[in-house]
C-alpha positions as CSV (number, residue, x, y, z in Angstrom):
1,X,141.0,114.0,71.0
2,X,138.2,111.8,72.9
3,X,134.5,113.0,71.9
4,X,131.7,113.4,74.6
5,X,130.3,110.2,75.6
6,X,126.5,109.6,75.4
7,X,126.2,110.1,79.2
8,X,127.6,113.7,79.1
9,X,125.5,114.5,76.2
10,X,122.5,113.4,77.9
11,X,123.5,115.3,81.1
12,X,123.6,118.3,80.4
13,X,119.4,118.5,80.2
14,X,118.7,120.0,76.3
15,X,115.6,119.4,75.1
16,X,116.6,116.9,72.9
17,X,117.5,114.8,75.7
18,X,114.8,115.9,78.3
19,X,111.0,113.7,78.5
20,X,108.5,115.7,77.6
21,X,106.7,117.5,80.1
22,X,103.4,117.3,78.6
23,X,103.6,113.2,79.7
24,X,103.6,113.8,83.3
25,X,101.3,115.8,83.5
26,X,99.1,114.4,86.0
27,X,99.9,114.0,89.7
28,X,98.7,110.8,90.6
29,X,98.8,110.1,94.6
30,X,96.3,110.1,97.3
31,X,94.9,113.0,98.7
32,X,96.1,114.1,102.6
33,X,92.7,112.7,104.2
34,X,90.2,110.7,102.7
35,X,86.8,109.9,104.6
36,X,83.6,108.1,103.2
37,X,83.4,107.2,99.6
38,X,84.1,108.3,96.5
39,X,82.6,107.8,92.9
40,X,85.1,106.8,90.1
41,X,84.5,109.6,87.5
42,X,86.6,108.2,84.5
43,X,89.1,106.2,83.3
44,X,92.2,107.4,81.1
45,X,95.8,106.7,79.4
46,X,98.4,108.8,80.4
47,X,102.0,108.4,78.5
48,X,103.6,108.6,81.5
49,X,102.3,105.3,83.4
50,X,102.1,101.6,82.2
51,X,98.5,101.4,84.0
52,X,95.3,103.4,83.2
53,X,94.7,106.1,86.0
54,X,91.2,106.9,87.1
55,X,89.8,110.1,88.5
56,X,88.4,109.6,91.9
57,X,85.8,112.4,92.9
58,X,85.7,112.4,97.2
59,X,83.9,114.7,99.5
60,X,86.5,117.4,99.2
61,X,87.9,117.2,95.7
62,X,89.1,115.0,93.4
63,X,92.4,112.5,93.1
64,X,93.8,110.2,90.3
65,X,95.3,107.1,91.4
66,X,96.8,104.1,88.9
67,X,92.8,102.0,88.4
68,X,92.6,98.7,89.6
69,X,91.8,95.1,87.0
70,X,88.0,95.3,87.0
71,X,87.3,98.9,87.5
72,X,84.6,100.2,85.9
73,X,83.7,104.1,85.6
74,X,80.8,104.8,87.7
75,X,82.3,101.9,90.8
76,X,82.2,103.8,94.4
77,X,85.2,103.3,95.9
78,X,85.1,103.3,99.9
79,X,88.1,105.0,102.2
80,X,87.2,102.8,105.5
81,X,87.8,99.3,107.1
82,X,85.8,96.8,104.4
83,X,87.6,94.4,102.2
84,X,86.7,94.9,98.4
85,X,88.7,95.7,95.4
86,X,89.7,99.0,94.9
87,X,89.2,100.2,98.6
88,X,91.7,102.5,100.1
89,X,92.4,102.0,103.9
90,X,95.7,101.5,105.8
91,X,97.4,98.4,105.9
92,X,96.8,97.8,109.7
93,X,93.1,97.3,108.9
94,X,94.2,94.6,106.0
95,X,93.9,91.0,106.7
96,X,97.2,88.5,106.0
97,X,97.1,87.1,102.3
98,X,95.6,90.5,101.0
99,X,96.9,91.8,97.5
100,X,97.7,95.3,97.4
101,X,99.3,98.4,95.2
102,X,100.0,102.2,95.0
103,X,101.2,101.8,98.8
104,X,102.7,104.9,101.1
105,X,106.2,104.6,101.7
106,X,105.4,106.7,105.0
107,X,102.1,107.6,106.2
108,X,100.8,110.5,104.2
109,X,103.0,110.7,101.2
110,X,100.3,109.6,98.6
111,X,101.6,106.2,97.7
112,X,104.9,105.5,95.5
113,X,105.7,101.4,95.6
114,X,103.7,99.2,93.3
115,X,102.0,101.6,90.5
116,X,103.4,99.9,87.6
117,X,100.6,97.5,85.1
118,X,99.8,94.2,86.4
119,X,101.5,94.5,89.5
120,X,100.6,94.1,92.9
121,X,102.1,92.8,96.2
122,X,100.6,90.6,99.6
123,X,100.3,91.1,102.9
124,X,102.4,88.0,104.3
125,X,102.7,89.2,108.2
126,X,102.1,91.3,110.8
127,X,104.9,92.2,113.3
128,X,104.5,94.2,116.4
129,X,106.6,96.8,114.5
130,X,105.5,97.0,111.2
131,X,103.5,95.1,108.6
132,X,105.7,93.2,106.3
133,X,104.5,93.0,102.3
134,X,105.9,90.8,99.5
135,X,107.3,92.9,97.1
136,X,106.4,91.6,93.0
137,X,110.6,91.0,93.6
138,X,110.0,88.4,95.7
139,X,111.3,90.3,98.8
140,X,110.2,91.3,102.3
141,X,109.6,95.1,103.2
142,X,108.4,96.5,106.2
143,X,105.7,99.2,106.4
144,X,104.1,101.5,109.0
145,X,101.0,100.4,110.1
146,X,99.1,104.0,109.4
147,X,100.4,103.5,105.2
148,X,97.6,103.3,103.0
149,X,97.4,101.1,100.1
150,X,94.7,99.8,97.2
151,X,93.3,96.8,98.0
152,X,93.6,95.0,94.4
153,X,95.6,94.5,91.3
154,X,96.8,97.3,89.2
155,X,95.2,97.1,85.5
156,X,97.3,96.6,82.5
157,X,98.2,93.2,82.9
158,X,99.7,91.7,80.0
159,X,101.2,94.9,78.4
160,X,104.5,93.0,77.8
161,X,102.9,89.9,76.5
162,X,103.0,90.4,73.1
163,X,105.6,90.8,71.7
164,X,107.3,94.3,70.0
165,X,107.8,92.2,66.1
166,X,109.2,95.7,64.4
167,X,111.9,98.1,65.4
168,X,109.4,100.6,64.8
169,X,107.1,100.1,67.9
170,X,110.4,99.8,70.0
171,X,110.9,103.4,68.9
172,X,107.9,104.8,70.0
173,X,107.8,103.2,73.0
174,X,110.6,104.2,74.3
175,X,110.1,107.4,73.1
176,X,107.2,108.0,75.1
177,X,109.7,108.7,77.9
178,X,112.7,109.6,76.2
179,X,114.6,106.3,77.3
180,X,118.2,105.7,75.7
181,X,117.0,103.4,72.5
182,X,119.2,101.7,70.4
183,X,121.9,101.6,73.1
184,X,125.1,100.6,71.7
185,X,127.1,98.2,74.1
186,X,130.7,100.3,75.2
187,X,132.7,97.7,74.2
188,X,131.7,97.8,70.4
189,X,132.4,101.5,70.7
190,X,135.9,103.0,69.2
191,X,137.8,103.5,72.2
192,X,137.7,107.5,71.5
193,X,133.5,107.2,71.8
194,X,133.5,105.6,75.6
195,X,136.3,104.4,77.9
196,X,135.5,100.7,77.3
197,X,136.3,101.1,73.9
198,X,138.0,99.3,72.0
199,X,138.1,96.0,74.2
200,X,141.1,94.6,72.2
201,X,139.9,91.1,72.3
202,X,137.2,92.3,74.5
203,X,140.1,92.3,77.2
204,X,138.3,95.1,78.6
205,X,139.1,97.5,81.1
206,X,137.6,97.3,84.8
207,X,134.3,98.2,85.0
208,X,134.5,99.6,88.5
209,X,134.6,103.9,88.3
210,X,136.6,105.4,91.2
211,X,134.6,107.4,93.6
212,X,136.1,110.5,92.7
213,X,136.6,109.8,88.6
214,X,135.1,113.2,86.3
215,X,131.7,112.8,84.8
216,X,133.3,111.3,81.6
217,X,135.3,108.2,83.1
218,X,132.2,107.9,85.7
219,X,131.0,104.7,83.8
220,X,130.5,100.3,84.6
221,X,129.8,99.7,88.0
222,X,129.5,102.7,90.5
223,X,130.8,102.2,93.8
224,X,129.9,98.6,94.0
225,X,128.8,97.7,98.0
226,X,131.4,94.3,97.3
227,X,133.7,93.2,94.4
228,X,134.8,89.7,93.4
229,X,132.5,86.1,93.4
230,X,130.5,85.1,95.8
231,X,131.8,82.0,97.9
């Protein structure tokens, strides 16, 4: 009789297999309305994100958002139309060629594309039905005119650079947010452990799940958009 495969272990949510909540603790995102200027507060680690966040103290409150290369604590950060580092506006008020992160998938929503370290993405054209940004993947994405964004680069740069040398930091790295670490490839598996098992030569079996296979054949490729090469 088969055993549970890793990804029916993992989801069914214990604790063993959960991230801890204590590492996303802070809700990072820009407030509803922001007017004037704010004063930069402090700068932080959090578990939870590959860039230092900074705490942003505005007229009405205070906000975190992922800090910018270059930020100092102490910096006034302005919410209106003038071009500087670390200023928050909407894009519509952002020349062409301007780099930009933490930017609002609609107007409003606090910002969700481009937080990670290092990143950041330009302004490349404005269309009379949207502003279109070039993503760190080297695509195209339209945006609302009214989505905000931070003019800038996110800091961190260079967190991958050097490289990991022991098993050890792997571990707690990925441990941080309880990612799947060593991950054993399905074909090395015995072919009770996962359905690729036991490749036979590595003549393994498709890698395309039907739609409607149960949770523990739902594994490989999951309703692919197109099968077969390219021509």
């Amino acid at each position: 009789m088969g055993k549970r495969i890793i990804q029916q272990r993992r989801g069914r949510g214990t604790p063993a297999y959960k991230v801890r909540r204590r590492a996303f603790r802070y809700r990072v995102g820009y407030p509803p309305r922001l007017e004037g200027e704010g004063i930069v507060l402090s700068l932080f680690n959090s578990p939870a994100h590959t860039s230092p966040l900074a705490k942003i103290k505005y007229s009405k409150g205070i906000f975190l958002t992922p800090a910018f290369k270059g930020m100092i604590e102490g910096q006034k950060i302005k919410f209106g139309k003038e071009i500087q580092d670390g200023n928050i506006l909407p894009l519509k008020d952002m020349p062409v060629k301007t780099k930009v992160y933490n930017i609002e998938s609609r107007p409003g929503d606090g910002g969700v594309f481009i937080r990670a370290g290092g990143s950041c993405a330009e302004i490349i054209r404005i269309g009379e039905d949207g502003i279109f940004i070039l993503m760190p993947s080297k695509q195209e994405k339209k945006f609302q005119f009214n989505c905000r964004a931070t003019i800038g680069t996110t800091a961190g740069e260079g967190r991958l650079s050097k490289p990991i040398v022991k098993a050890g930091k792997q571990h707690f790295i990925k441990k941080t947010k309880n990612r799947l670490w060593p991950r054993t490839s399905a074909v090395k598996m015995n072919v009770i452990d996962h359905p690729f098992g036991s490749g036979r030569g590595k003549r393994i079996k498709s890698k395309i799940a039907k739609r409607n296979a149960p949770p523990g054949r739902k594994v490989g490729l999951l309703r692919p958009r197109r099968t077969g090469k390219r021509k």
